[in-house]
N, C-alpha and C positions, 0 to 999 in steps of 0.2 A: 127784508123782502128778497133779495138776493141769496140768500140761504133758503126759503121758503119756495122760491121758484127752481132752484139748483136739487132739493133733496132727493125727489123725485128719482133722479137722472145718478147722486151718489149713491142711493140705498143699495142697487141691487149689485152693482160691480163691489161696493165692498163687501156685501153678503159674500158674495166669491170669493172674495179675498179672504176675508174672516172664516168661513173653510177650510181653506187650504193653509193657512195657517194653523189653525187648530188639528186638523190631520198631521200638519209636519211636528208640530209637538208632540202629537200623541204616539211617533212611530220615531222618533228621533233618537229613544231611546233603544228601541230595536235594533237601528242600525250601527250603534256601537258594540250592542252584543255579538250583532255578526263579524264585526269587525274581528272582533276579541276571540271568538270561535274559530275564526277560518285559519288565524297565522300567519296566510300571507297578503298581501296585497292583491293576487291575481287569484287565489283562490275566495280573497274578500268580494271582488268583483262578479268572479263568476255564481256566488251566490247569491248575491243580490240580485242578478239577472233571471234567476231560477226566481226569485219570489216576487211579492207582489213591490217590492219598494223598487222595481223595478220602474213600474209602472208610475209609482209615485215622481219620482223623480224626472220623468218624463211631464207629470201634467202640472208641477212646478214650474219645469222650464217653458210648458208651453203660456201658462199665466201669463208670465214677467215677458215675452214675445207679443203677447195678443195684447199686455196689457196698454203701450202706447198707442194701438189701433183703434182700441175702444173710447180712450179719452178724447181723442183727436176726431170720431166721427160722429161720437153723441155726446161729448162734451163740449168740444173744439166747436165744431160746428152750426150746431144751432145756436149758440149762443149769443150772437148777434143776426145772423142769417134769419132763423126765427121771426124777430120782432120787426127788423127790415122786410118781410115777405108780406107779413098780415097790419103791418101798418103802425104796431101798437106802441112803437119808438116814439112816434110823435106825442103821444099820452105822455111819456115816461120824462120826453126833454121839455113839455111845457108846464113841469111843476117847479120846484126851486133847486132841482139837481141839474147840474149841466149836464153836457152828453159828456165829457170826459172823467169827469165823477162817476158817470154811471158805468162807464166801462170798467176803471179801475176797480169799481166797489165787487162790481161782477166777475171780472176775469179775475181779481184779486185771489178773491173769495174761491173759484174755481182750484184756481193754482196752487192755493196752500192745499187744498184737499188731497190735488193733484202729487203735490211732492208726500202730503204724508200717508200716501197708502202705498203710491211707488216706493218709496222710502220702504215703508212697515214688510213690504211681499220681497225685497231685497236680502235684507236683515234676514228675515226668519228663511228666508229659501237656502240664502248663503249658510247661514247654520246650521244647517238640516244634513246641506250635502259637504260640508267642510268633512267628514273621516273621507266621502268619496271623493274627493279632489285633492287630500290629502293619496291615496292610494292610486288614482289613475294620471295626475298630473297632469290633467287638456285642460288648465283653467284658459289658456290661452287661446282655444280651439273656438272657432268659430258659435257654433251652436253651444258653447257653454260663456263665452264672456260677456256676451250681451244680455246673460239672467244674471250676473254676479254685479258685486260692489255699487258704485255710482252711476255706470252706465246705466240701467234700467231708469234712474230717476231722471237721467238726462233726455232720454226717449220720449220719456212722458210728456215733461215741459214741453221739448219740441214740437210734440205733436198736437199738443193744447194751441200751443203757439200758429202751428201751420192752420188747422183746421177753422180758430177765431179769423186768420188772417183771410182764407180764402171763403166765409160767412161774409166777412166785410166786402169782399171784391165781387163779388157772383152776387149777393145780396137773395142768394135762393138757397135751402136747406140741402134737397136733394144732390143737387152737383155741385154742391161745399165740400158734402160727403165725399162722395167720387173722387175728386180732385185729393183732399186727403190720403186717401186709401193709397192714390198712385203717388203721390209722393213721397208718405212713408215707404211705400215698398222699396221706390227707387231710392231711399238713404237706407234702408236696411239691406240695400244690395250691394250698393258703393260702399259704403265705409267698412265692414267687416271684409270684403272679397278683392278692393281696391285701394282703400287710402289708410286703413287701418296701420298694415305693416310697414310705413313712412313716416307715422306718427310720432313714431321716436326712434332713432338710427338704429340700426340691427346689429348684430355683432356678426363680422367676418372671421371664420379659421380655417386654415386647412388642416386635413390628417391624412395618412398613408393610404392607398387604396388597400383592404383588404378580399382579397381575392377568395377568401375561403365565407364571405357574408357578403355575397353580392345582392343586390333587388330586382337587376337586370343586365344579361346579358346577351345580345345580339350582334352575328354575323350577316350581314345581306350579301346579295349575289355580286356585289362590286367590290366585295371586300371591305367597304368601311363595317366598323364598327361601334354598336352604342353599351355602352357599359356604365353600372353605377352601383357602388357601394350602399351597403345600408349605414347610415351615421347615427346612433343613440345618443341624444342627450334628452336627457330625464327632464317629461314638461315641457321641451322648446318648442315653438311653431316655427317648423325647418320654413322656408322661404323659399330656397334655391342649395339645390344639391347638382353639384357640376364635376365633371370627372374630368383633370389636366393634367397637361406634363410637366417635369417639376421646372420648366420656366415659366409656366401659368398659362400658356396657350392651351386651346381646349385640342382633345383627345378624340381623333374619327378613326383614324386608320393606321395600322403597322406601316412600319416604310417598306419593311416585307412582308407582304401578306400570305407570303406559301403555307406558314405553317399553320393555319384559318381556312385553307383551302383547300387542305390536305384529306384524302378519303380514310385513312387509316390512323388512328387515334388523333384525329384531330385534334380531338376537344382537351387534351393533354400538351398535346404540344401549341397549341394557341394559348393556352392556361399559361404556360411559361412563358411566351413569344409578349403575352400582354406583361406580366410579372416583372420582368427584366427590365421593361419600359419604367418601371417607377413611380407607376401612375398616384396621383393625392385626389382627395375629393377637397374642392370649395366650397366650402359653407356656408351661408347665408342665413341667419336665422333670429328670432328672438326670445332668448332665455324667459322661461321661469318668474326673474325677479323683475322683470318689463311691465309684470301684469297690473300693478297701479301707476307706474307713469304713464301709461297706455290706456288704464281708466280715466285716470287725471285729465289725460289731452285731448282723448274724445270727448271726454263727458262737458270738458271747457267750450269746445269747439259746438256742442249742440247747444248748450246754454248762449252761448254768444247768439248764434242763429235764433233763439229763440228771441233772444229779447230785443234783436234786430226786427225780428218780424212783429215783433209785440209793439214796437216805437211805428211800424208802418200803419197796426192797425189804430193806433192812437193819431196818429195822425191823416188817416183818411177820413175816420171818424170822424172828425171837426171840421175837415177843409172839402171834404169830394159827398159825404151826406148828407143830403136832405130830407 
């Protein structure tokens, strides 16, 4: 019965799913030909942007994005919200199932759906774009880690989880939804732009300022100065990039600033006046090989929350419903 009342509500998101998967197979071979064609990694790139897997790859990652929304608002949601609005919960607990049977049987049933489509759009996304992540190295970039590994499954749940929770509390469809929508948003704003890069310790280095690869350099009217090297490391999500003197205090101003002030080849002689100073760039950042502890800890961190909120709505169910 609970599969019978759910299908409805699985058919058409997997139909999409089932899509898009079948498209990333059917071009997947494609984009190793280009791979193999172009030679290099940036000319692989900029080919791909010319054609259409361009586009592909975009509405992948828009999937695996949209795809915790949709679980959490028309799945999450009405699922108790629903039968507590039009009454029909009282039918359902005065047969021989209790009300905590019928949750588990339901949300159960929901949740495995849940992990194995999450799951299946993960899988095939992530191996569709592995030669491009292999060639541009932002698996760590915000708008790409949230469509790769376990994350996306973790989102899911969560959001199963928020949406059943706030059906249970509002005991109304419409602003269960609502209530969802804004609360997914506000964790897919927090954790990738605020607590993500905390998740597991960064790695601190410093290196030489080079003066001849800067990303910025500015004189203001007071003479201080802001200046910053550009740091490559292949793949990291830099953190904090800081320009110091080599005892670590941070870098504003020459102790003489004439030669910054100067009308006639300035920009030479402050080149050197900065140079001499010895300046190092502080690094902040997190490599590369962070990208599954980083899945790991988030993806831990939304399952807990979920099954946190999953024990509230098993227990409102039984003690705060009538």
């Amino acid at each position: 019965m609970a599969w019978r009342q759910f299908r409805g509500q699985f058919r058409p998101l997997a139909g999409v799913v089932a899509a898009v998967v079948v498209l990333l197979a059917a071009t997947a071979a494609h984009i190793v030909n280009v791979r193999d064609a172009s030679g290099t990694p940036d000319l692989f790139l900029s080919d791909l942007k010319q054609g259409y897997e361009g586009k592909v790859y975009q509405l992948g990652s828009a999937v695996l994005f949209a795809l915790p929304v949709i679980v959490g608002v028309f799945w999450g949601a009405p699922m108790v919200a629903r039968e507590l609005e039009t009454g029909t919960h009282r039918l359902a607990w005065n047969q021989s199932i209790t009300r905590t049977r019928w949750l588990a049987v339901r949300y159960g049933t929901v949740a495995l759906a849940t992990a194995v489509i999450a799951t299946v759009a993960s899988v095939a996304y992530g191996w569709w774009a592995s030669p491009i992540d292999a060639a541009a190295l932002d698996r760590l970039a915000p708008y790409n880690f949230g469509a790769r590994g376990l994350v996306p499954v973790g989102y899911a749940l969560f959001a199963l989880a928020v949406g059943t929770a706030a059906g249970m509390l509002l005991r109304r469809t419409v602003p269960a939804m609502a209530v969802t929508v804004a609360v997914l948003a506000a964790v897919q704003l927090v954790l990738p732009f605020g607590l993500r890069q905390h998740l597991v310790p960064p790695v601190h280095t410093t290196v030489a300022l080079d003066m001849d690869n800067l990303s910025e350099l500015g004189i203001r009217p007071d003479a201080s100065i802001s200046i910053t090297g550009d740091v490559t490391i292949p793949g990291a999500w830099v953190l904090s990039n800081d320009t110091v003197k080599p005892d670590g205090t941070a870098f504003t101003r020459l102790d003489d600033p004439t030669p910054c002030l100067r009308e006639n080849d300035s920009m030479r002689a402050c080149e050197a006046a900065i140079e001499a100073q010895h300046l190092q760039q502080a690094v902040v950042y997190q490599p590369l090989s962070h990208f599954w502890p980083l899945q790991l800890v988030e993806t831990g961190l939304l399952l807990a929350a979920a099954f946190l909120l999953t024990l509230l709505s098993f227990w409102w169910i039984r003690h705060r419903v009538t």
